[in-house]
C-alpha positions in Angstrom: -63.5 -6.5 -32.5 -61.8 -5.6 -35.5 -59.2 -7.1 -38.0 -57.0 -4.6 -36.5 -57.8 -5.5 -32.8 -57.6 -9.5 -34.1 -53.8 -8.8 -35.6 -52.8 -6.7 -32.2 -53.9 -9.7 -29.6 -52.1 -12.7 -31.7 -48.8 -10.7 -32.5 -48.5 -9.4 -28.5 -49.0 -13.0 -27.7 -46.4 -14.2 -29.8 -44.5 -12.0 -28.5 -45.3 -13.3 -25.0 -44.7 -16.3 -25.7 -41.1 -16.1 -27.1 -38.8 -17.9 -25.2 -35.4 -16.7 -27.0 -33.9 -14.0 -29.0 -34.4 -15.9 -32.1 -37.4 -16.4 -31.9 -38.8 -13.2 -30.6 -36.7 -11.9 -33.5 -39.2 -14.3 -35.7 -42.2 -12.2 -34.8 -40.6 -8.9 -35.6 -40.0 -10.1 -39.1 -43.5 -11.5 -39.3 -44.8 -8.4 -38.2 -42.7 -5.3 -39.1 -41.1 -6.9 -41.8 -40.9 -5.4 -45.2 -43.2 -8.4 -45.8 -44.4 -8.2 -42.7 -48.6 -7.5 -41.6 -48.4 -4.8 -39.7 -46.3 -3.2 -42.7 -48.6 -4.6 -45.7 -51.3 -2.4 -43.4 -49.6 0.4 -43.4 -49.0 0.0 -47.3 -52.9 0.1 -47.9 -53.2 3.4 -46.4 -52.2 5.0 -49.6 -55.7 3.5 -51.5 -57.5 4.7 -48.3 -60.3 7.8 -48.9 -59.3 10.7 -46.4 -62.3 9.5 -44.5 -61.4 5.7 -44.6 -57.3 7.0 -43.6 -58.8 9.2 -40.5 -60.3 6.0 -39.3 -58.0 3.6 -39.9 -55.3 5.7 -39.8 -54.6 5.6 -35.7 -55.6 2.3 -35.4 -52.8 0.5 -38.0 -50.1 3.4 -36.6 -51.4 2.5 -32.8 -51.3 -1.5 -33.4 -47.2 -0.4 -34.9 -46.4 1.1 -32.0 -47.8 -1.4 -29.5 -46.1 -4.2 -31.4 -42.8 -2.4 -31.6 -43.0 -1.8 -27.8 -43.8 -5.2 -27.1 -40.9 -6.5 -29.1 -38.6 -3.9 -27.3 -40.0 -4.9 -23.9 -39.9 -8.9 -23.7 -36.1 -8.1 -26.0 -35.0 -6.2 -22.8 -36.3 -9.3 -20.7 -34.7 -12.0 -22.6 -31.3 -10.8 -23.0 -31.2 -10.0 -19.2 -32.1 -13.8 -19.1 -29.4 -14.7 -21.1 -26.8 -12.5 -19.4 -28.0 -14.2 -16.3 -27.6 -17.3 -16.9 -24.0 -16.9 -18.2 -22.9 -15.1 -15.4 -24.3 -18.1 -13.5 -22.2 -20.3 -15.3 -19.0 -18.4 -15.3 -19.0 -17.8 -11.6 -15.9 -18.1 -9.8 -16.4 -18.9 -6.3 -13.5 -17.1 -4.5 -13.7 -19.0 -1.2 -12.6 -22.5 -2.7 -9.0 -23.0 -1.7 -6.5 -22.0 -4.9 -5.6 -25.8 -7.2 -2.2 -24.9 -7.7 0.2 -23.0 -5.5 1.2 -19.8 -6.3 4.5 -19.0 -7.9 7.4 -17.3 -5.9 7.2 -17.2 -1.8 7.2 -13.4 -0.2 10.0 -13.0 1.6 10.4 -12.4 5.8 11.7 -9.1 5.5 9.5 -8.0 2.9 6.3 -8.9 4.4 7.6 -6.9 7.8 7.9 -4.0 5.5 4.7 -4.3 4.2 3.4 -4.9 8.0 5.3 -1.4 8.9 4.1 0.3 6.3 0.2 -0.7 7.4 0.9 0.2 10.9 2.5 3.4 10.2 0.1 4.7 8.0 -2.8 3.7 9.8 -0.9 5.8 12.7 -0.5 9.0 9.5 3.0 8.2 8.7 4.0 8.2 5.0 6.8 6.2 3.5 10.1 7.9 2.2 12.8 6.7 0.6 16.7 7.9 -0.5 19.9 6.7 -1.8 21.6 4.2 -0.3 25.2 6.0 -1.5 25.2 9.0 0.7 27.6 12.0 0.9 29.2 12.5 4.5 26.6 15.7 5.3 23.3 13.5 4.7 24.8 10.4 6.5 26.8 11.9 9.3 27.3 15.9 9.3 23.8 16.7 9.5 23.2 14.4 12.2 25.5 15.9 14.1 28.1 13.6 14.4 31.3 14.6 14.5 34.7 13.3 12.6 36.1 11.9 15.8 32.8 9.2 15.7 33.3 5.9 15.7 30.8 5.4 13.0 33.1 7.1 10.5 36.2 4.8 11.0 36.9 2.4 8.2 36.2 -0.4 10.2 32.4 0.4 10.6 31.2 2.1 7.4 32.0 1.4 3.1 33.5 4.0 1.8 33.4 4.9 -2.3 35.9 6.8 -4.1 35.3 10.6 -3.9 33.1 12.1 -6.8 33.0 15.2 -8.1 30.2 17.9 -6.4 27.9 20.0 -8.7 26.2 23.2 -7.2 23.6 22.7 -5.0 24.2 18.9 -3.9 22.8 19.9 -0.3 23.7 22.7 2.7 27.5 22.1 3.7 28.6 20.8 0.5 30.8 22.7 -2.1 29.5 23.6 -5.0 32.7 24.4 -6.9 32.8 20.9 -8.7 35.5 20.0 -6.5 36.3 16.8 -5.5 34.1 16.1 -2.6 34.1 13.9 0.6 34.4 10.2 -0.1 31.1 9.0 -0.5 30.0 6.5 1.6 26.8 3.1 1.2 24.9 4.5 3.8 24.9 3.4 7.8 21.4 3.8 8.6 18.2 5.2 6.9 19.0 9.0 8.9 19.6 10.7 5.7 15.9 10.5 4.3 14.8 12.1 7.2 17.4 14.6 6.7 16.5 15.1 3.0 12.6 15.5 4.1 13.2 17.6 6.5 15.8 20.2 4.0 13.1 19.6 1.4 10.2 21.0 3.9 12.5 24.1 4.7 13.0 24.3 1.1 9.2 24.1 -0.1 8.0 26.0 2.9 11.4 29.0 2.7 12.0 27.8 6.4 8.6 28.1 7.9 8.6 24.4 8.2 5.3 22.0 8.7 4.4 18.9 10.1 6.3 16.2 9.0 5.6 12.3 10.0 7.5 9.6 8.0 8.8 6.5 8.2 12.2 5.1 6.0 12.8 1.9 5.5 15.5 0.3 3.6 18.6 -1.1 2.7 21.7 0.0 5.4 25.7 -0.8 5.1 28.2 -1.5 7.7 30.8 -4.2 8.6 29.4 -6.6 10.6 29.4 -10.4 9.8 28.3 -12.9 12.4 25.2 -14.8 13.9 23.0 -11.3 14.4 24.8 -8.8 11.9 25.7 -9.2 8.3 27.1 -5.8 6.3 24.3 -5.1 4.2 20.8 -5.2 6.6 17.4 -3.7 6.7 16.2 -0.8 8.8 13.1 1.7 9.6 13.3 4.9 11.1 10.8 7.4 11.9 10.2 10.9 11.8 7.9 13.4 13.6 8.3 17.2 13.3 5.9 19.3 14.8 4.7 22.0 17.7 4.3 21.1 21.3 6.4 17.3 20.2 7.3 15.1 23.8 8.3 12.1 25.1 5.3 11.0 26.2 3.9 11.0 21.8 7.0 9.0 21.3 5.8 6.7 24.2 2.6 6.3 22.8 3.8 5.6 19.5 5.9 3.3 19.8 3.6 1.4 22.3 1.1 1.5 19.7 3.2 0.2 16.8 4.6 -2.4 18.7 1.7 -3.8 20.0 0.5 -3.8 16.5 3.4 -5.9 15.1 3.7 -8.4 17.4 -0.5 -8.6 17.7 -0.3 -8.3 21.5 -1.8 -6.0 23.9 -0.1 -7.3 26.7 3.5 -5.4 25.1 5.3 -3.0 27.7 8.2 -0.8 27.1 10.8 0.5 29.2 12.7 3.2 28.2 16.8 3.2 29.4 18.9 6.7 28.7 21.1 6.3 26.2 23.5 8.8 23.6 22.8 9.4 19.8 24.5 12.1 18.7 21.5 13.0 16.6 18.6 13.2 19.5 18.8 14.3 23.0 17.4 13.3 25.0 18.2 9.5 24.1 16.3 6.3 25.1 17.0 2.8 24.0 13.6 0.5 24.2 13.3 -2.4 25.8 10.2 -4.7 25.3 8.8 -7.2 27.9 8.8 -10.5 27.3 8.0 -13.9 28.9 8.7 -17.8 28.9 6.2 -19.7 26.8 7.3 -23.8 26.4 10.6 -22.8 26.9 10.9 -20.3 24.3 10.9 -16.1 24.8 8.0 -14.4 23.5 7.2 -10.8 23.0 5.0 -9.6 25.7 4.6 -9.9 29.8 7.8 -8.5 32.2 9.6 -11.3 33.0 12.7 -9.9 31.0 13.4 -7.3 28.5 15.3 -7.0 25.2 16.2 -4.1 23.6 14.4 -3.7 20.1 15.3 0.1 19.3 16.9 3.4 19.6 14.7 6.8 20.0 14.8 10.3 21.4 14.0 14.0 20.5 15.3 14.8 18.1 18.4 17.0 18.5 18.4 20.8 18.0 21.3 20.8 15.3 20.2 18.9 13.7 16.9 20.5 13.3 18.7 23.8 12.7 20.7 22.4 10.6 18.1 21.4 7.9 17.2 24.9 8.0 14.0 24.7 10.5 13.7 26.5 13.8 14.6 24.1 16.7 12.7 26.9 19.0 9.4 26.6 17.2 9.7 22.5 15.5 10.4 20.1 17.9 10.2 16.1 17.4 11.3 12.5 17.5 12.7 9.7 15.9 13.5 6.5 16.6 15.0 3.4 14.3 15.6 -0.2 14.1 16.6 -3.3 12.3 13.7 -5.0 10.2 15.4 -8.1 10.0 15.1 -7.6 13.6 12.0 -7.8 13.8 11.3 -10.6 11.9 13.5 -12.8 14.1 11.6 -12.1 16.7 7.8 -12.2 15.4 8.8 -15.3 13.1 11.1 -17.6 15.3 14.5 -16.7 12.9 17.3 -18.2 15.2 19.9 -16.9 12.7 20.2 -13.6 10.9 23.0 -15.1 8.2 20.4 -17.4 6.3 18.1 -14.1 5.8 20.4 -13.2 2.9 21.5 -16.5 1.8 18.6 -17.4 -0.4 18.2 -20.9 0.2 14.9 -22.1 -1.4 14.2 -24.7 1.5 14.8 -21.7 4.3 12.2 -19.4 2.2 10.0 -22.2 2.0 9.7 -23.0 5.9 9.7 -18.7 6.7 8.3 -17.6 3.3 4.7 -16.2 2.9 2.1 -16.7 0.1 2.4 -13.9 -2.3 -1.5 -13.3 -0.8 -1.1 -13.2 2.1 -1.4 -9.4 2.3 -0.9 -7.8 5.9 -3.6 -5.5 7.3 -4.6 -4.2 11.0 -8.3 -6.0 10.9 -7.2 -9.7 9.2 -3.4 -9.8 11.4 -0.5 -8.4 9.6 1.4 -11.4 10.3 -0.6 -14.5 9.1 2.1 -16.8 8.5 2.2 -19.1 4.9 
């Protein structure tokens, strides 16, 4: 064994046997150095004979190389070590239960909103959204209902000083700058399916395509008392397509029902009814049944009526510029704060808008407690 041979064993050992950066960084120095042996053996090349340099040559340039492999190698292995380790002791173990409780309580109505929004797009619906101060087409013109409505009189609906119109406000309207309508905080969440549907006729130059939405939001009328209060929350959907019946409004609703109130056991019964804006009409009554005295959602001992639905009617269609002989569909709508009375044992609709801190408290949710279809989208705080 040579010198050479001698120098390459005890500097890979060293190397082995470093148990840290520092002191793998150590036996660099000591090695490849400007000091270092490996280097002062590659300085003595230069005195070398060209016979001596072709023999020693590949040996002090292979022992280099193996070194500065070796040093790369156990490098990689050490700071993999260390990254270990301190990933070890930084861990945070996300199933311990929280020290502190979180800041701010969700609100009922917005975790049903969040719930609906789940449901519905798990079903393919999409969530759109409009102004909550409407002209009278979008709230009531294009929904074919006529000035002799009751939902027009003073007594139901806000009504805003007239503004002026600017060209192209939406079919119906002036465009002359004129002074318009009096605008009016808007009576139900209608007009956004209205604006979709104009939009689609717009985009597609009346050719129309499937449409499936849902609305939710913020609704005006002038109610005050135990189940009504003048500003409210509501959902409505939309479906516009081919071949469109009853019996996919059945199922749909069936199916999103079921899935809010996390019962199989839901039934529906559908009662005729008038909407000026769907015909055929159908109020929805759900099931329910006595548990320890109280009425829960689900069984057929009795029935409450949770919403309005039916096809949707051909004006009104035609009148967002689509072809009520080739786009049929339906729509149905109700009250969110609804909704949450019923899931979440809310005896009194009033104290849903009063923001009382100990109310939100007892109904509230943790700001975590994020609804989905596989973990409940109604764990209560």
């Amino acid at each position: 064994m040579t010198d050479t041979d001698d120098l390459k064993a005890h500097l890979l050992a060293a190397i082995d046997a470093s148990v840290s950066l520092d002191a793998l960084d150590a036996v660099r120095v000591d090695a490849l150095g400007k000091q270092g042996r490996v280097t002062q053996l590659l300085k003595t090349m230069g005195a070398l004979s060209p016979g001596e340099r072709q023999v020693r040559g590949p040996a002090i340039h292979g022992l280099r190389e193996a070194v500065t492999n070796a040093i790369a190698a156990r490098k990689a292995v050490l700071e993999q070590a260390a990254l270990d380790a301190q990933l070890a002791s930084e861990a945070l173990d996300m199933t311990l239960p929280v020290d502190t409780v979180a800041p701010g309580t969700v609100h009922p109505v917005s975790q049903v909103m969040d719930e609906l929004a789940e449901i519905f797009a798990d079903l393919g619906f999409a969530v759109a959204t409009g102004p909550e101060i409407e002209d009278d087409w979008h709230n009531f013109g294009a929904l074919n209902i006529p000035e002799t409505h009751p939902a027009r009189a003073m007594q139901d609906t806000f009504y805003i000083e007239p503004l002026a119109r600017s060209a192209g406000d939406g079919p119906g309207v002036a465009g002359d700058g004129a002074q318009s309508a009096p605008m009016v905080l808007r009576t139900h969440t209608s007009p956004v399916q209205i604006r979709t549907m104009v939009e689609v006729a717009k985009r597609q130059n009346g050719a129309g395509e499937p449409i499936r939405i849902i609305a939710p939001g913020r609704v005006y009328r002038s109610d005050w008392d135990a189940t009504h209060t003048p500003m409210f929350h509501q959902v409505e959907g939309l479906v516009i397509d081919k071949g469109i019946t009853l019996a996919h409004l059945k199922w749909t609703l069936e199916t999103f029902l079921r899935a809010y109130f996390e019962r199989d056991d839901v039934v529906l019964r559908l009662r005729p009814s008038y909407f000026p804006f769907t015909e055929p009409s159908a109020e929805v009554d759900v099931g329910f049944s006595i548990e320890k005295g109280k009425r829960v959602i689900g069984g057929s001992e009795g029935w409450m009526e949770v919403l309005g639905s039916g096809m949707v009617h051909p004006r009104v269609i035609a009148a967002c510029g689509l072809d009520p002989n080739e786009w049929q569909g339906f729509a149905f709508g109700c009250g969110i704060d609804r909704l949450a009375m019923l899931k979440y044992g809310i005896d009194d609709l009033r104290p849903v808008f009063e923001a009382d801190v100990r109310w939100l408290k007892h109904y509230g949710f943790a700001a975590l407690d994020v609804p989905t279809l596989s973990g409940g989208v109604g764990t209560a705080a």
